[in-house]
C-alpha angles and dihedrals in degrees: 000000000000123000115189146165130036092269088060125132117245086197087066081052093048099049093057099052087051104058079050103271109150125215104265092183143334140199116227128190130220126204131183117161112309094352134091120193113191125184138156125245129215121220100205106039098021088233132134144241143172090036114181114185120186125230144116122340115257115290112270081195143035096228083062098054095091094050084049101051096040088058088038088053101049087048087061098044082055107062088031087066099043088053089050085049096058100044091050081051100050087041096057088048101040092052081041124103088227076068093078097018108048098357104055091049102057093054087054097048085048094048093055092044126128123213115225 
């Protein structure tokens, strides 16, 4: 099953899960200020794929190529560190006993939820 777009149901989602699909990937979004990161990831392996990452416009000069790839750089260092965050995060939950005991649950509870 795909589920796209920001109009998409989360019924169609839950229903899934609940008939036992897994989530194969997944495209998040980050926003800070101005700026929007999106990338894919992947289920299995945890990578990702399809990364867009904001900054400057392309140089219309060389002399402007340094400035461009130092912004571009610490774009990427960003999004790189908040990704490193959040796995850190999941992973301390995940090896966690809240995991089983609070964590579990809620998905559940998510999972078997109605909207409306």
């Amino acid at each position: 099953i795909s589920i796209k777009g920001d109009d998409a149901g989360l019924e169609e989602g839950r229903v899934a899960l609940r008939k036992g699909a897994l989530v194969s990937e997944m495209v998040l979004v980050f926003k800070t200020g101005e700026y929007q990161w999106d990338f894919a990831l992947k289920g299995e392996t945890l990578s990702m794929a399809n990364f867009r990452v904001p900054g400057p416009a392309a140089p219309q000069s060389p002399e402007q190529m340094d400035e461009f790839i130092s912004e571009r750089y610490a774009f990427v260092n960003k999004i790189l560190k908040f990704i490193e965050n959040l796995y850190k995060a999941f992973i301390n939950l995940r090896l966690s006993t809240r995991w089983a005991t609070k964590q579990v649950p809620v998905i559940h509870k998510w999972i078997h939820a109605t909207d409306g």
